[in-house]
C-alpha positions as CSV (number, residue, x, y, z in Angstrom):
1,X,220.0,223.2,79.2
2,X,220.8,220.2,81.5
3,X,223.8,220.6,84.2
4,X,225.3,218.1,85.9
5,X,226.8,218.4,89.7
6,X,228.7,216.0,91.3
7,X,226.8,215.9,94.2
8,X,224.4,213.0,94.6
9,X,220.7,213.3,95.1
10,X,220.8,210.5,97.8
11,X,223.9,209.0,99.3
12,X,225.2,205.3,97.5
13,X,227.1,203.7,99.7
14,X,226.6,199.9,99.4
15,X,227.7,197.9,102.3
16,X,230.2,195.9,100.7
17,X,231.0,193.9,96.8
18,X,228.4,191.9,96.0
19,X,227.8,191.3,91.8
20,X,224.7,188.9,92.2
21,X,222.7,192.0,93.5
22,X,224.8,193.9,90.9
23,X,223.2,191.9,88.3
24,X,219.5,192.3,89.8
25,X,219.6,196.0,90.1
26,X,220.5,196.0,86.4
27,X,216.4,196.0,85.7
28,X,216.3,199.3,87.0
29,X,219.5,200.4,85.2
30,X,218.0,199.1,81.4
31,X,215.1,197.3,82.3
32,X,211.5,197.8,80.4
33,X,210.6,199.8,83.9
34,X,214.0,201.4,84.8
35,X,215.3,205.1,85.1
36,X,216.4,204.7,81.5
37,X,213.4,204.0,80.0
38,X,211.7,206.8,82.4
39,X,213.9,209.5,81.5
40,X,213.4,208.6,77.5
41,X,210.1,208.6,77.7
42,X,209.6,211.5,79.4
43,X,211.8,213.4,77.5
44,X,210.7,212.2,73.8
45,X,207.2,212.8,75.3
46,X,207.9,216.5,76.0
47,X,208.4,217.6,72.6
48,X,204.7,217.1,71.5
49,X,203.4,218.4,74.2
50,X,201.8,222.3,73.9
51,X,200.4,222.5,77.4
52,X,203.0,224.4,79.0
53,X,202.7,223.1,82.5
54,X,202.7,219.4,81.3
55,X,206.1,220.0,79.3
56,X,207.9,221.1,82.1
57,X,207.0,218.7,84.8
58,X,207.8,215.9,82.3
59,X,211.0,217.6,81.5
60,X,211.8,218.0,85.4
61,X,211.0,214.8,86.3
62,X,213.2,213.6,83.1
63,X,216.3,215.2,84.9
64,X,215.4,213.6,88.2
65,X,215.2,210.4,86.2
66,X,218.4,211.2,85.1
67,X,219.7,211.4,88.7
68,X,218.2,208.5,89.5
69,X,219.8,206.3,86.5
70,X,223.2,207.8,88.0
71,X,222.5,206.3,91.5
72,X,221.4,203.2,90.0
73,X,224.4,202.9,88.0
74,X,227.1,204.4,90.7
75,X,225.4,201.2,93.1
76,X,225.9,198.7,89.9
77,X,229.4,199.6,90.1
78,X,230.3,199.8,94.1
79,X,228.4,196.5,94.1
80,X,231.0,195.1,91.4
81,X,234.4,196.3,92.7
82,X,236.9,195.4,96.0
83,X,236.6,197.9,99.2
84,X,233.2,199.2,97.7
85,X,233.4,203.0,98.6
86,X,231.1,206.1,97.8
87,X,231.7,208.0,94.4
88,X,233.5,211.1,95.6
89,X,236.1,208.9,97.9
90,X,236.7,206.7,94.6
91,X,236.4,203.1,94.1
92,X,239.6,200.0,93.8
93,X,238.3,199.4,90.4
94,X,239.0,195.6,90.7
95,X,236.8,193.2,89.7
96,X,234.8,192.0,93.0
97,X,236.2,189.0,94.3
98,X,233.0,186.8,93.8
99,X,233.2,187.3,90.5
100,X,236.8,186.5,90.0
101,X,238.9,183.0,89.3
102,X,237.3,179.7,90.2
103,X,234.3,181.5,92.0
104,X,233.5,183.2,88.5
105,X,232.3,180.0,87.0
106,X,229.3,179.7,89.7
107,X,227.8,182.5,89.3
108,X,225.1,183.7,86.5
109,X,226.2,184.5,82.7
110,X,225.1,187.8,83.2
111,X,227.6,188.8,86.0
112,X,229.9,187.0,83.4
113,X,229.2,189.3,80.8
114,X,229.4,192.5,83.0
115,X,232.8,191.8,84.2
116,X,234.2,191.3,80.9
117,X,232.4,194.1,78.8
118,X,231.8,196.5,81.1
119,X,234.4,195.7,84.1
120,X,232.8,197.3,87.2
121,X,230.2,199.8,85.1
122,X,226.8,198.8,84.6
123,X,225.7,197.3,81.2
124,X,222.8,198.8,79.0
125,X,220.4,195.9,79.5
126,X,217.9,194.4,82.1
127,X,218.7,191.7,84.8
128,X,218.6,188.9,82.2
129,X,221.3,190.8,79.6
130,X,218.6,191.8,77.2
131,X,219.8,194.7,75.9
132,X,217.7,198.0,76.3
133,X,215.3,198.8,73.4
134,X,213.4,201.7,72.5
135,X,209.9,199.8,72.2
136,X,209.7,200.5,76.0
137,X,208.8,204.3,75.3
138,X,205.2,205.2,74.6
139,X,205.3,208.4,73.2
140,X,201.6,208.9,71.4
141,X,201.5,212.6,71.0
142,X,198.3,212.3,72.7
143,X,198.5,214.0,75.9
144,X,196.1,212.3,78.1
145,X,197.7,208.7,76.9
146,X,201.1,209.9,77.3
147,X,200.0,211.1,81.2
148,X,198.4,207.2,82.0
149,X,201.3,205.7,80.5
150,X,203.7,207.5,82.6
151,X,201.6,207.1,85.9
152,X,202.0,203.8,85.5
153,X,205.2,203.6,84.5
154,X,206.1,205.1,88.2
155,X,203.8,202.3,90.0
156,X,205.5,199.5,88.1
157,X,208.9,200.9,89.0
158,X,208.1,201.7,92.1
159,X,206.9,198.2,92.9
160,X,210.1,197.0,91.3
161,X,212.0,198.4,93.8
162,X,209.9,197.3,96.3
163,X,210.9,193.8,95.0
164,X,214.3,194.1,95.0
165,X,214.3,195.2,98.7
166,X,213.2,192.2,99.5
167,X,215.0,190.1,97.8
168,X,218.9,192.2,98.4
169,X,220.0,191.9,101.8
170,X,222.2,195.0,101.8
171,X,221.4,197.7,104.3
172,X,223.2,200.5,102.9
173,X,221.9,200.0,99.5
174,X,218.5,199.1,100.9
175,X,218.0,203.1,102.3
176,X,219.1,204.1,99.0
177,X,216.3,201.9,96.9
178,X,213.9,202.8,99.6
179,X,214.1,206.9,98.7
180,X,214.2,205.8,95.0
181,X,210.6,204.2,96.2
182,X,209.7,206.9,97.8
183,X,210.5,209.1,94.7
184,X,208.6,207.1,92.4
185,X,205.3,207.4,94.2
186,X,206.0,211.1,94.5
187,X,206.3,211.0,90.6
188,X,202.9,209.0,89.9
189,X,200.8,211.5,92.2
190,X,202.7,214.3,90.0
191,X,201.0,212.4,87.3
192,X,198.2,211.5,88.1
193,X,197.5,215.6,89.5
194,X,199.0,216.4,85.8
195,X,196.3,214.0,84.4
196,X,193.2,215.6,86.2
197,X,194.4,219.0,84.7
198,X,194.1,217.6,80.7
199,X,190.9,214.9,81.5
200,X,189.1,216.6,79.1
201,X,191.8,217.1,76.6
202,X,193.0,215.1,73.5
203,X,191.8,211.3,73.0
204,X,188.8,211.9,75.8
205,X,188.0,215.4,74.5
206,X,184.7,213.8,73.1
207,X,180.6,215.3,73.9
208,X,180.1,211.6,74.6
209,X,179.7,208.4,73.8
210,X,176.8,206.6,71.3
211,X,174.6,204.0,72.6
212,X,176.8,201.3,71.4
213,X,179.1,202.4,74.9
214,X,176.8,201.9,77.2
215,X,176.4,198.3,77.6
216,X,179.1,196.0,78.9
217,X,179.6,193.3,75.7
218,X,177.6,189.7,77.0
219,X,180.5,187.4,76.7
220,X,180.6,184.9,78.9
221,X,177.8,183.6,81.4
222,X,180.1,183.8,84.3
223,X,181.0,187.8,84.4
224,X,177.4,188.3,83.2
225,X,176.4,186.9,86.3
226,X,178.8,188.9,88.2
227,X,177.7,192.2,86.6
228,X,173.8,191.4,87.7
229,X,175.3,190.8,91.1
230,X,177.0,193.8,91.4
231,X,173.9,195.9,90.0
232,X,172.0,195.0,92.9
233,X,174.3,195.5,95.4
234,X,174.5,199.6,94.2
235,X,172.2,202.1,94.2
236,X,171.7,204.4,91.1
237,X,172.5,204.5,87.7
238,X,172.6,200.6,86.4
239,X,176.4,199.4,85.7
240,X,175.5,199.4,82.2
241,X,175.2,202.6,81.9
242,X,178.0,205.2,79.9
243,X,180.4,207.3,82.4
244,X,182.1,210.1,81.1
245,X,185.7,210.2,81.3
246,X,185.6,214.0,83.5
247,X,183.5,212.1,86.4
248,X,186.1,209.2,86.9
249,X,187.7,211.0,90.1
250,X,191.4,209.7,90.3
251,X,192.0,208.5,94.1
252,X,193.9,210.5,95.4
253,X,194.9,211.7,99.4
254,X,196.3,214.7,100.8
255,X,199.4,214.2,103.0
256,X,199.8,218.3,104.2
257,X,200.2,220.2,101.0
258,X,200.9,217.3,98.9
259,X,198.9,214.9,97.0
260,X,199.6,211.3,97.4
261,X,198.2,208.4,95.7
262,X,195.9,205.9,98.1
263,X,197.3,202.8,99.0
């Protein structure tokens, strides 16, 4: 059972209309690496999963997702109206003046297509106006796979946040993509915790690899070189050799009580 509260998980309060970083945060809103896409794939992901404590935390972090898609979204539409105000004070639902009259024909299709299909909402599609699509879940059924794919789902988002930082300058909606950072990087060490759990479960749960493994293929004459290179540089067991899936340590640092991936 899902329950929604009007409450926000992090304050949205842009610092005043402005559709071309409307049209940008769109990626995040229905974007292959957005809180759409997330909470989909966490969700359809959950179903075949029997390992109880998996389930949940994808399920949890599904509704967070959720609560993240609505922050995206409620920015989307402050950034695309007059007087831009937070959610529980109400918006002028106006179309922004840059995107209105003359002005409308300088600015990109997609800001276009936004004010006249969706008015000051956000539209179901990435930054260019390609429409969301559901070949940007993985879903497998194989738990160890499914865990990887969402680690990195979280990375890539996160970075794309990162991005847009830079690239919106916008100080009030700035603090609110910086926690939605910050929550993504929480998420992958979630994952990546969830993933050492199950290392020896489903598509690794193998006694080991043949002979064929254990040599790196000899493809080209300049990575062979840089293999012998590296072989001599290390100690031990030759880089040709097999390693097992269960003694790849995942990097990970402890920050107090939590786990946090290294950077």
């Amino acid at each position: 059972m899902f329950r929604h509260e009007a409450v926000m998980l992090f304050p949205v309060e842009v610092s005043g209309s402005d559709p071309r970083a409307a049209a940008m945060l769109q990626e995040q809103f229905g974007g292959a690496n957005g809180e759409l896409a997330a909470l989909l794939q966490y969700f359809v992901q959950s179903f075949g999963t029997s390992d109880p404590f998996t389930k949940q935390l994808l399920l949890n972090i599904a509704v967070e997702e959720a609560s993240h898609l609505e922050m995206v979204g409620t920015a989307i539409t402050q950034l695309m109206t007059m007087g831009a105000s937070s959610r529980d004070s109400g918006f002028t639902y106006a179309p922004a003046a840059a995107a209105t009259g003359e002005a409308l024909r300088q600015v990109p299709s997609l800001i276009k297509k936004m004010v006249t299909v969706c008015g000051p909402g956000p539209m179901v599609s990435d930054s260019l106006g390609t429409p969301f699509s559901g070949t940007f879940i993985s879903a497998t059924g194989d738990i160890v796979s499914n865990l990887a794919s969402d680690l990195a789902a979280e990375f890539r988002a996160g970075q794309v946040y990162r991005q847009l930082r830079n690239n919106i300058q916008d100080a009030g909606l700035n603090r609110t993509l910086e926690f939605l950072e910050e929550r993504e990087a929480t998420h992958g060490a979630m994952f990546a915790e969830a993933l050492e759990r199950v290392r020896d479960q489903g598509i690794v749960k193998v006694q080991g690899y043949t002979q064929v493994a254990k040599r790196i293929p000899n493809l080209s004459a300049p990575f062979d070189q840089l293999v012998s290179q590296i072989s001599r540089k290390f100690s031990g067991e030759p880089i040709t050799s097999a390693i097992l899936p269960h003694q790849v340590p995942i990097q990970l640092a402890k920050s107090g009580e939590h786990l946090v991936p290294l950077t």
